[in-house]
C-alpha positions in Angstrom: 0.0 0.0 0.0 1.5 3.2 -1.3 1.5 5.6 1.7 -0.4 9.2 0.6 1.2 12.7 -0.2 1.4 14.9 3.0 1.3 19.1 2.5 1.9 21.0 5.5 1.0 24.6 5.5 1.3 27.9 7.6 -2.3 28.7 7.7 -2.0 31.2 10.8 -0.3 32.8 13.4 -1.5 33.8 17.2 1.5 34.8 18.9 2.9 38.2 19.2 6.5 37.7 17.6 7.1 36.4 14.0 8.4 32.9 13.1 11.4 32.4 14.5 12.5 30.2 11.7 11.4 32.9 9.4 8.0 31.3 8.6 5.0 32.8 7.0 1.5 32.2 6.6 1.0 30.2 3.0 4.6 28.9 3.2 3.6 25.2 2.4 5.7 22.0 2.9 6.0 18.2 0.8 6.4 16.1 3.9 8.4 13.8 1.7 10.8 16.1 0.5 11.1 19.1 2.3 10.4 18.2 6.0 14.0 19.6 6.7 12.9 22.8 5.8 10.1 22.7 8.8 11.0 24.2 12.4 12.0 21.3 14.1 9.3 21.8 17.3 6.6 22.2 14.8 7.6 19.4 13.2 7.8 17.5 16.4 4.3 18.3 16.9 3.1 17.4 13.1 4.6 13.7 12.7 2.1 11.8 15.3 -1.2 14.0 13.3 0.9 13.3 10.0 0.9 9.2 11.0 -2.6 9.6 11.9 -3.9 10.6 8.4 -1.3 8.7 6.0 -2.9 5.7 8.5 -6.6 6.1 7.9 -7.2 7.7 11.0 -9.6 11.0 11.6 -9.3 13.5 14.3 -13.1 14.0 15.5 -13.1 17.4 15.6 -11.3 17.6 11.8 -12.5 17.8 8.7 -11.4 14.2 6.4 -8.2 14.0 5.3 -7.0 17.1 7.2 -5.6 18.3 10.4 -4.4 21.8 12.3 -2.2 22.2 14.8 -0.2 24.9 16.6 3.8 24.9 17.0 4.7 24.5 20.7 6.3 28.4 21.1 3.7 30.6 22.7 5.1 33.7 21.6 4.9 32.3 17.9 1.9 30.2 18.1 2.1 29.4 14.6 -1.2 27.6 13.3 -0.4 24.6 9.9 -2.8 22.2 8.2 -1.8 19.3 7.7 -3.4 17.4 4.4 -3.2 14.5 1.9 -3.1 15.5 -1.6 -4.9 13.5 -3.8 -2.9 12.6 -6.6 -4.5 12.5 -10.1 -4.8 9.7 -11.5 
């Protein structure tokens, strides 16, 4: 079973300083190739929601096939989706 594509994107931001990896809302992210390019404490937070929808799993309070979540720095508070892009076939 071929795992699904994974785009992470910078959707929002609640804090009161700017990324401190130099982030901005709409940046977007392959999973695949360009998780090295993520803030490492955000991407600490993604990879378990990341396993959860490459898995078949739902968040109940998420729409299918997606999921937000904030990055751990509370002066940041960056918000990302996280979602499987469908391929076309």
């Amino acid at each position: 079973m071929k795992k699904p594509k994974i785009k992470i994107t910078l959707i929002d931001q609640k804090g009161h300083m700017g990324c401190h990896r130099g982030h901005r809302i709409g940046d977007t992210f392959d999973f695949d190739t360009e998780r090295g390019k993520l803030c490492p404490m955000a991407m600490h937070v993604a990879f378990p929601y990341i396993d959860i929808l490459r898995y078949g799993g739902k968040l109940p309070s998420q729409q299918e096939g997606s999921i937000a979540f904030c990055c751990p720095d509370v002066e940041v508070i960056n918000v990302f989706k996280i979602e499987i892009e469908e391929e076309n076939i």
